[in-house]
C-alpha positions in Angstrom: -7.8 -14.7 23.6 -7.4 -17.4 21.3 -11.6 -18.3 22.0 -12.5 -14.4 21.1 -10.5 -13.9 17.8 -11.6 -16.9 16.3 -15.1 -16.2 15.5 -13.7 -12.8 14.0 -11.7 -14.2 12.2 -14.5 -16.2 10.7 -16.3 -13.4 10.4 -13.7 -11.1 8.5 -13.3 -14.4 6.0 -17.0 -15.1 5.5 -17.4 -11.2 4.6 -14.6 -11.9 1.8 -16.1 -15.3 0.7 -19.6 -13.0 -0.2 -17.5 -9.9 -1.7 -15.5 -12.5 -4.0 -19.3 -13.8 -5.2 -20.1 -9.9 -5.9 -19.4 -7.5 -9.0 -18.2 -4.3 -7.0 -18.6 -2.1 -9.6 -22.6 -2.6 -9.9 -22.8 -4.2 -6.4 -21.1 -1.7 -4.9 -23.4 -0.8 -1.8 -23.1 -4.3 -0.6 -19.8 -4.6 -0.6 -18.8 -1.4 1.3 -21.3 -3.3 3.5 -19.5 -6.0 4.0 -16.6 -4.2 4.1 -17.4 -2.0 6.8 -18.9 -5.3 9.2 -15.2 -6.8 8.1 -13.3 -3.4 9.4 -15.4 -3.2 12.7 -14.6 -6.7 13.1 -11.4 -6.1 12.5 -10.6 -3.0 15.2 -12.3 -5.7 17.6 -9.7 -7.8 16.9 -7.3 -5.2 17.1 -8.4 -4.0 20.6 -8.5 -7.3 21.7 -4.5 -7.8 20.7 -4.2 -4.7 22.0 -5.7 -4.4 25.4 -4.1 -7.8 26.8 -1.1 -9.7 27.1 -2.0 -13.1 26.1 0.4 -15.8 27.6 1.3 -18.2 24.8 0.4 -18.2 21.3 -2.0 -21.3 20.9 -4.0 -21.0 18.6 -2.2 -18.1 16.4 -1.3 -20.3 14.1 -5.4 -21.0 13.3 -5.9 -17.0 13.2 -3.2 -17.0 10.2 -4.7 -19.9 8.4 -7.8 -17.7 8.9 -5.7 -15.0 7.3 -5.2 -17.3 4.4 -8.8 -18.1 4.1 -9.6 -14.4 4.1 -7.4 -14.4 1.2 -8.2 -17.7 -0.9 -12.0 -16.5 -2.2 -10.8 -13.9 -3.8 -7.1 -14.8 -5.3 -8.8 -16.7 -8.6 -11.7 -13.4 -9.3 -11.0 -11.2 -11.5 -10.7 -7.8 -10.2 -13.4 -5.0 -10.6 -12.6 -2.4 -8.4 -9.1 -2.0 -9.9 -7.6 -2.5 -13.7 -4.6 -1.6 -12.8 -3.5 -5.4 -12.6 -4.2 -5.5 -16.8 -1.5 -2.9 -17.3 1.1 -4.9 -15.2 0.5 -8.2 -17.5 1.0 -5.5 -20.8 4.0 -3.7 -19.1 5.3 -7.4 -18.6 4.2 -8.4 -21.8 5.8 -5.8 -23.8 9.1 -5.9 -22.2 9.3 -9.9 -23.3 9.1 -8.4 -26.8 11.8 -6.4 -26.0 9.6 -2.8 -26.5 9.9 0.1 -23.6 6.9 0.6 -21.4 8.2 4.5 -20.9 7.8 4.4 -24.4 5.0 2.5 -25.9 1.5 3.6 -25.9 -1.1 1.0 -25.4 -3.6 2.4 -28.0 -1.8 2.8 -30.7 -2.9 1.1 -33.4 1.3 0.0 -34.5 1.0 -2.2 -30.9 -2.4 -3.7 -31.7 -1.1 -7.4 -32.2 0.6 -7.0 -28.9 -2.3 -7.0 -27.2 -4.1 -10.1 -25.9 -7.9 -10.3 -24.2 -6.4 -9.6 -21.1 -4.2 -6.4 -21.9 -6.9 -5.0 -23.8 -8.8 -4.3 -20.2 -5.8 -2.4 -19.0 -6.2 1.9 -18.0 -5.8 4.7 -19.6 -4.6 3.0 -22.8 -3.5 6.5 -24.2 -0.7 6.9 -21.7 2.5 5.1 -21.5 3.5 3.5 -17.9 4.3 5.5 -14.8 5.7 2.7 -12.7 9.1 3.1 -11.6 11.7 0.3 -12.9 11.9 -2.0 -9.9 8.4 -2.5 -10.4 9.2 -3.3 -13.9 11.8 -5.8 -13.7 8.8 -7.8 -11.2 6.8 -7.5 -14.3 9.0 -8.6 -16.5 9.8 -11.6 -14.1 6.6 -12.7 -13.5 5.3 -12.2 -17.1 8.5 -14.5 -18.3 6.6 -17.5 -16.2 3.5 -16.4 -17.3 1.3 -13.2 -18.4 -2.1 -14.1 -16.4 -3.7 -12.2 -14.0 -3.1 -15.5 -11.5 0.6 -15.2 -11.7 0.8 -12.1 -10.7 -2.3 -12.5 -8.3 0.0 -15.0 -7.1 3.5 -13.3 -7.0 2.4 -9.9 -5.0 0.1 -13.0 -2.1 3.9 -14.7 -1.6 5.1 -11.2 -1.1 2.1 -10.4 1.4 2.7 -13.7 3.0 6.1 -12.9 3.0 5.6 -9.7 5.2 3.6 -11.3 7.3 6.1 -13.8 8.3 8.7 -11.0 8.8 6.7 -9.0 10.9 5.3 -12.5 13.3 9.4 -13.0 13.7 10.0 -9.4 14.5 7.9 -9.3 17.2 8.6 -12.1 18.8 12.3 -11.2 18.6 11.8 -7.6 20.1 10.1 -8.9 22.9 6.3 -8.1 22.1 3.9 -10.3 21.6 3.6 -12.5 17.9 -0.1 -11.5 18.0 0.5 -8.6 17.0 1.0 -9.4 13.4 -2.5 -10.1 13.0 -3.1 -6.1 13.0 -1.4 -6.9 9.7 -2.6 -10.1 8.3 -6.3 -9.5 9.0 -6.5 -6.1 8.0 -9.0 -6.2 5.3 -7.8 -3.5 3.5 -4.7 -5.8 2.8 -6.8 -8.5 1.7 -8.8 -7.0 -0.7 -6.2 -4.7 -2.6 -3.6 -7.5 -2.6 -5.7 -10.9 -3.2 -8.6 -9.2 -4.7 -6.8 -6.1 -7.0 -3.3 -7.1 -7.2 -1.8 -4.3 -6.3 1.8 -4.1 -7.3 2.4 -1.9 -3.7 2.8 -5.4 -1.7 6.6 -5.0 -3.7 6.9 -2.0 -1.4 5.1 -2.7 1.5 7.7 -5.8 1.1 10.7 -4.1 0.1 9.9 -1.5 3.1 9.8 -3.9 6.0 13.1 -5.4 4.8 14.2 -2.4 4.9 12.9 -1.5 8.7 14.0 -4.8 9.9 17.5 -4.5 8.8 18.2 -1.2 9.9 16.9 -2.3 13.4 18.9 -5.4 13.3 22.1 -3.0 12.3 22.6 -4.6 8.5 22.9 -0.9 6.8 23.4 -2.1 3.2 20.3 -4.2 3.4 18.4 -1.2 5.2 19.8 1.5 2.1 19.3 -0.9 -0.6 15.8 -2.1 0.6 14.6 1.5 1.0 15.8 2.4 -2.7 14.5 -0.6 -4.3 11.1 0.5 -2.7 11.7 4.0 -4.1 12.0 1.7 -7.2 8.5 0.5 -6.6 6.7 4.0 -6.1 8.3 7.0 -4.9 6.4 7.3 -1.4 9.3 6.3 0.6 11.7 8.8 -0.1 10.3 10.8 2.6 12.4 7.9 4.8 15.5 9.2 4.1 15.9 11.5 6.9 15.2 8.5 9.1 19.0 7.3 7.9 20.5 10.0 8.5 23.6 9.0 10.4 22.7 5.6 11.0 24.0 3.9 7.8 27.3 4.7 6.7 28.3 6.8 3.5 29.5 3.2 1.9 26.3 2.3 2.4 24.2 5.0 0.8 26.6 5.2 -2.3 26.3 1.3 -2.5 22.2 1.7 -2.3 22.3 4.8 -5.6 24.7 2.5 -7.4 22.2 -0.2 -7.1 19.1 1.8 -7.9 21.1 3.5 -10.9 22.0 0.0 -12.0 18.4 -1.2 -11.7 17.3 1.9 -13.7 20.2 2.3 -16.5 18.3 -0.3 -18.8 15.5 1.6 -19.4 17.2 5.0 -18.7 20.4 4.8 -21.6 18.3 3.6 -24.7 16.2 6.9 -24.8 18.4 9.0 -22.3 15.6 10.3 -20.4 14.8 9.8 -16.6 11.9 6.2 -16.6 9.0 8.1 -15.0 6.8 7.5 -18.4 3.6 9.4 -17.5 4.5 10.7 -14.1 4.5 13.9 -14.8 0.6 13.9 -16.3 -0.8 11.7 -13.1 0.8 15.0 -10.9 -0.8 17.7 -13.4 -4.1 16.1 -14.2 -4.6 13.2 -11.8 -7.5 14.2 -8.9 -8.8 12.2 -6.7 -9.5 11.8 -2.6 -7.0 14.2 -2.4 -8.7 16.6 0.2 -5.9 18.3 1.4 -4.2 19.2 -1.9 -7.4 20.2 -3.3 -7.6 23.1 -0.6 -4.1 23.9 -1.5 -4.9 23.9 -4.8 -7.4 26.8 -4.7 -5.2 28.9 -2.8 -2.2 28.7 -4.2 -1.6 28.3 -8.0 1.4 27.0 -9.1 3.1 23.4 -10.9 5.3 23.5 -7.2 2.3 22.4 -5.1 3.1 18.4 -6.2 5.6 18.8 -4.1 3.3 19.2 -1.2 3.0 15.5 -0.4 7.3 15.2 -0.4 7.6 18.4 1.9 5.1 16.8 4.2 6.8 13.8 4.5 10.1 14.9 4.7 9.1 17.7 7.7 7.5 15.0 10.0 10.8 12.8 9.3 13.0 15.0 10.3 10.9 15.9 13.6 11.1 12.3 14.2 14.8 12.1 13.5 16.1 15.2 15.3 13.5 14.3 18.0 15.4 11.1 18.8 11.9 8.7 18.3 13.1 7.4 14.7 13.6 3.7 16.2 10.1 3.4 16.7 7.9 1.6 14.4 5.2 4.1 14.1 7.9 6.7 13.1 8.1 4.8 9.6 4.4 5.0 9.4 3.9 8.8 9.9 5.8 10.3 6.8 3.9 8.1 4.5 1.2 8.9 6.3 1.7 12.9 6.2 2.7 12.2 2.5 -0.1 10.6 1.7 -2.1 13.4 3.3 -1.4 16.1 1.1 -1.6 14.3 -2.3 -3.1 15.0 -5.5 -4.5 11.4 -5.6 -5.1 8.8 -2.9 -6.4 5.4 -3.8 -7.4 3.4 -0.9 -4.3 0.8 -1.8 -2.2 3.2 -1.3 -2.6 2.9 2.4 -1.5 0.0 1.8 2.6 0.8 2.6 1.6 2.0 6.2 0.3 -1.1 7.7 3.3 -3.0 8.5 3.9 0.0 10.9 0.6 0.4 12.5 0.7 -1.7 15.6 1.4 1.2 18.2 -1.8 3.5 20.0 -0.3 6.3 18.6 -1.3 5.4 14.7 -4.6 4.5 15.5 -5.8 7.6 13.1 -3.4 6.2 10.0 -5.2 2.6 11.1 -8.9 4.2 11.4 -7.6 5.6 7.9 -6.9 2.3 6.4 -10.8 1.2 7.0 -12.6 4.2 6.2 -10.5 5.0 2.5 -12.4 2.0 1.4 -15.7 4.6 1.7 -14.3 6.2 -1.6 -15.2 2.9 -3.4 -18.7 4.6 -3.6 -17.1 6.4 -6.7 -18.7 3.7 -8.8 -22.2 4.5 -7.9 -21.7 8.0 -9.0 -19.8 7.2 -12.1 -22.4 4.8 -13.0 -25.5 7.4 -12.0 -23.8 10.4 -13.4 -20.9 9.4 -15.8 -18.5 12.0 -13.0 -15.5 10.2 -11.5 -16.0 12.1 -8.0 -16.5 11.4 -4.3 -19.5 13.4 -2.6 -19.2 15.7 0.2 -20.1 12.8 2.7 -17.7 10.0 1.9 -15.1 12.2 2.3 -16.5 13.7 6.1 -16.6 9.8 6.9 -13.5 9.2 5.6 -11.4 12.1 6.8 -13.8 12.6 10.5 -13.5 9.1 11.5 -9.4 9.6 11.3 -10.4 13.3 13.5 -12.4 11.2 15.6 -9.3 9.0 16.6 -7.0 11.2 17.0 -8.5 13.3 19.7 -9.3 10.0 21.0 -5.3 9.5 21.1 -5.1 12.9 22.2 -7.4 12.0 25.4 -5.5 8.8 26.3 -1.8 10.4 25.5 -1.2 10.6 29.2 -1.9 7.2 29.8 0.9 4.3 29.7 2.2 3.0 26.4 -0.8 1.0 24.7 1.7 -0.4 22.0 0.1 -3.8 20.7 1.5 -6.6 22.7 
């Protein structure tokens, strides 16, 4: 085993070591090429895990140092295919000045000697924040140390490393095998949002696990106040909740809205308004990747449909519960997933809050999807040929029909024995 996933591993970190050497925004070609070498490396190494039961661990330790090194060429780059790191440092930045992110627009010209080089990169400038307060206060905690793009390059890789770690002790604890984890820590979609972007969503993928874990392990508070603070992070996971239902006490639950009331109340009280900041413009005017809205969208007309992605979710957790299969790992994955789905906008890092639940045969597709979202990188080449921030017709066929593909390959094997990653 050890012998096999070695020289993937290599081959998943040399494919980062060229991609960190790149500008993705005019290279883009060639890195979805080296991207899509990395992934098929990648399911290799999954399969391998997968397919056999490995007798000791020797050796895992190397294929997480090669996790590391996956990780290390692009931690000190600065990020092209994502700005939203720049908006983080401002959000940080103008909360040490005591200002409101919910409030504050970046381009107006009364904040202009706020802004430093960096915060000047950020997006949409005309728009105050839409990330909820959790992810604030981590702002404002990082940005109190420092406001680089490092420090918070290096804040969400300790959280990242963090889930790893979790998930490696997990495993071992339930009985299945540590390898496992590297479904996880080599899965280059992980790598490149979270060491190369700096996507804020390793808070939740964080928060998320903690919150799986406990509940497993029969520490309810943890488990409620986990799953809020993720909600506190970005909403995704409130399509969890049926997954609690009557497995934490009432205590519990009142103990976990207490908390995220507390968490919110300083940014809530000054203006008395709810802190979603532009939330409600990303649902009306945000589009992108969002296939399945899209179609809903041209049948049915109405400001209701962004609820779409929250009914979804909430339907398949509820199956799951009322089925009896909610202590399963893969039943955390599939509301996200079904969520995810049906919205207006999906980013590949936002796949990134399924992975931690992805070692069962069952979510291959949601896996498969994790691989082939990075194919809607190709936007750059058409923003840069045509000025229009839109996917074509094929990336979104090899997107979506590789995730058809395996599922009816699921489908085929569903009478077979468990193939759960050992």
């Amino acid at each position: 085993m050890r012998n096999r996933l070695l020289p993937i591993g290599v081959a998943i970190a040399a494919a980062m070591a060229v991609i960190a050497r790149c500008d993705a925004r005019r290279d883009v070609e060639v890195v979805l090429a080296l991207m899509a070498a990395a992934s098929a490396a990648y399911l290799l190494a999954v399969w391998l895990v997968s397919s056999r039961k490995p007798a000791d661990t020797r050796g895992l330790w190397l294929c997480l140092a090669l996790a590391l090194a996956c990780r290390a060429p692009l931690l000190p780059v600065e990020p092209t295919l994502s700005d939203d790191i720049y908006r983080y440092v401002w959000d940080g930045r103008l909360q040490q000045r005591g200002l409101d992110p919910y409030t504050v627009v970046p381009n107006d010209p009364a904040f202009a000697p706020v802004h430093t080089d960096v915060t000047r990169k950020l997006n949409q400038p005309g728009m105050p924040t839409l990330y909820p307060p959790v992810a604030e206060w981590v702002f404002r905690g990082i940005a109190a140390v420092s406001e680089s793009v490092i420090a918070f390059k290096l804040t969400f890789l300790a959280l990242d490393i963090t889930v790893m770690l979790l998930l490696w002790r997990w495993l071992a604890r339930t009985g299945r095998s540590p390898w496992g984890v590297l479904v996880y820590a080599w899965n280059p979609l992980v790598i490149l949002e979270i060491a190369g972007s700096g996507h804020l969503d390793s808070i939740g993928v964080l928060l998320v696990t903690i919150s799986f874990l406990a509940l497993g392990a029969s520490i309810t508070w943890l488990a409620a106040v986990a799953l809020v603070a993720a909600m506190g992070v970005k909403f995704l996971p409130i399509v969890l909740v049926p997954l609690f239902w009557k497995r934490i006490r009432v205590r519990d639950a009142v103990f976990a809205v207490v908390f995220g009331l507390i968490v919110a109340a300083p940014f809530a009280l000054p203006s008395m308004r709810l802190p979603v900041g532009s939330l409600s413009l990303y649902l009306e005017k945000w589009r992108f990747n969002g296939f399945f809205y899209g179609l809903a969208e041209h049948v049915i007309k109405t400001r209701w449909l962004s609820l779409l992605p929250a009914v979804a979710g909430f339907t398949v957790a509820l199956w799951i519960r009322f089925r009896g299969l909610h202590e399963s790992r893969s039943a955390w994955a599939w509301p996200m997933g079904a969520a995810l789905l049906c919205m207006n906008t999906v980013y590949p890092w936002y796949l990134l809050w399924l992975v931690p639940f992805l070692g069962e045969f069952e979510t291959l597709p949601l896996l498969v999807w994790t691989q082939s979202a990075l194919a809607t990188y190709y936007v750059f080449r058409v923003w840069a040929s045509t000025a229009v921030w839109d996917i074509p017709w094929w990336v979104t066929a090899l997107e979506f029909g590789s995730v058809a593909i395996a599922a009816i390959w699921v489908v085929i094997r569903s009478r077979q024995p468990s193939h759960e990653v050992h």
